[in-house]
C-alpha positions as CSV (number, residue, x, y, z in Angstrom):
1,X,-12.6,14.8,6.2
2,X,-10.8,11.3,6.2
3,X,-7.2,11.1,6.3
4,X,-4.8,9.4,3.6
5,X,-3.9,6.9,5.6
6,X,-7.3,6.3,7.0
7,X,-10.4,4.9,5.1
8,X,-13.5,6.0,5.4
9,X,-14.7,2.6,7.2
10,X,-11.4,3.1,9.6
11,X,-10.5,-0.2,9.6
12,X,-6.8,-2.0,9.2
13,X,-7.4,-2.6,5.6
14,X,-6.6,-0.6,2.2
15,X,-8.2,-1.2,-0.9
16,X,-5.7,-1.2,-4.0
17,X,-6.4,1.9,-4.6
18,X,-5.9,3.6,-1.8
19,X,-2.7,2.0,-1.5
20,X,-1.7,3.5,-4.7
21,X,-2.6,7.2,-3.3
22,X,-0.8,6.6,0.0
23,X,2.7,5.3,-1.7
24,X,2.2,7.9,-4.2
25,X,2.1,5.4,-7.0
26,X,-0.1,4.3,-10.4
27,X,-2.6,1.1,-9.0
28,X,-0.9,-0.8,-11.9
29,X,2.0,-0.3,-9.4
30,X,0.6,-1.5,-6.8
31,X,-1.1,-4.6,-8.3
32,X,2.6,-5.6,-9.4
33,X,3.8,-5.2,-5.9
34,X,1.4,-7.1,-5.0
35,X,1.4,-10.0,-7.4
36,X,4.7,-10.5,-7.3
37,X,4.2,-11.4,-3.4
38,X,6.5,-7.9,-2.1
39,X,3.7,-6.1,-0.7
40,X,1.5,-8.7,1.2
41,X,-2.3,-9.3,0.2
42,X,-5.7,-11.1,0.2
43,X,-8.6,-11.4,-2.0
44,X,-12.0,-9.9,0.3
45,X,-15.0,-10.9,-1.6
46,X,-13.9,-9.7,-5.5
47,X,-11.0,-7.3,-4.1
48,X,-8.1,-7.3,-3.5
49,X,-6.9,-5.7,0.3
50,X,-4.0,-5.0,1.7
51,X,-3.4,-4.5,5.8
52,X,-2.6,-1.1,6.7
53,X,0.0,-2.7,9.0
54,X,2.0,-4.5,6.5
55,X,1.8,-1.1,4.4
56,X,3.3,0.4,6.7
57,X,5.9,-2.1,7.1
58,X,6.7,-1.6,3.2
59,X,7.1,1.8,3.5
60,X,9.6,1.8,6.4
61,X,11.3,-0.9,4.8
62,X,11.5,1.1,1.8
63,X,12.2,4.5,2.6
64,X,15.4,6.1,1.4
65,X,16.5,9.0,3.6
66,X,19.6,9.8,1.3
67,X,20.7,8.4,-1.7
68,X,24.1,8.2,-3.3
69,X,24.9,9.0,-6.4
70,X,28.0,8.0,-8.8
């Protein structure tokens, strides 16, 4: 069985959707994210891809550990 955060082909990149299951959000998500320029991309072929490293760098950059209210 293949991991989340690892493709089947194992390499450093993640198709759009697989981005979309690893942040836990819709692909339309993602494809804003990444159209808008805050989650770096590049076209491979006719898809888009995304490097597992800078995916990772979004999440840590976005990760809330507590969050205030009021």
């Amino acid at each position: 069985m293949v991991s989340t955060t690892e493709n089947k082909h194992g390499s450093g990149l993640v198709k759009i959707e697989e981005a979309a299951e690893i942040l836990n959000m819709g692909v339309s998500s993602v494809y804003k994210l990444v159209s808008t320029k805050v989650l770096p991309s590049f076209k491979y072929g006719r898809t888009i891809r995304i490097k597992r490293e800078d995916l990772e760098k979004f999440i840590s950059e976005h990760y809330v550990t507590r969050r205030t209210w009021g």
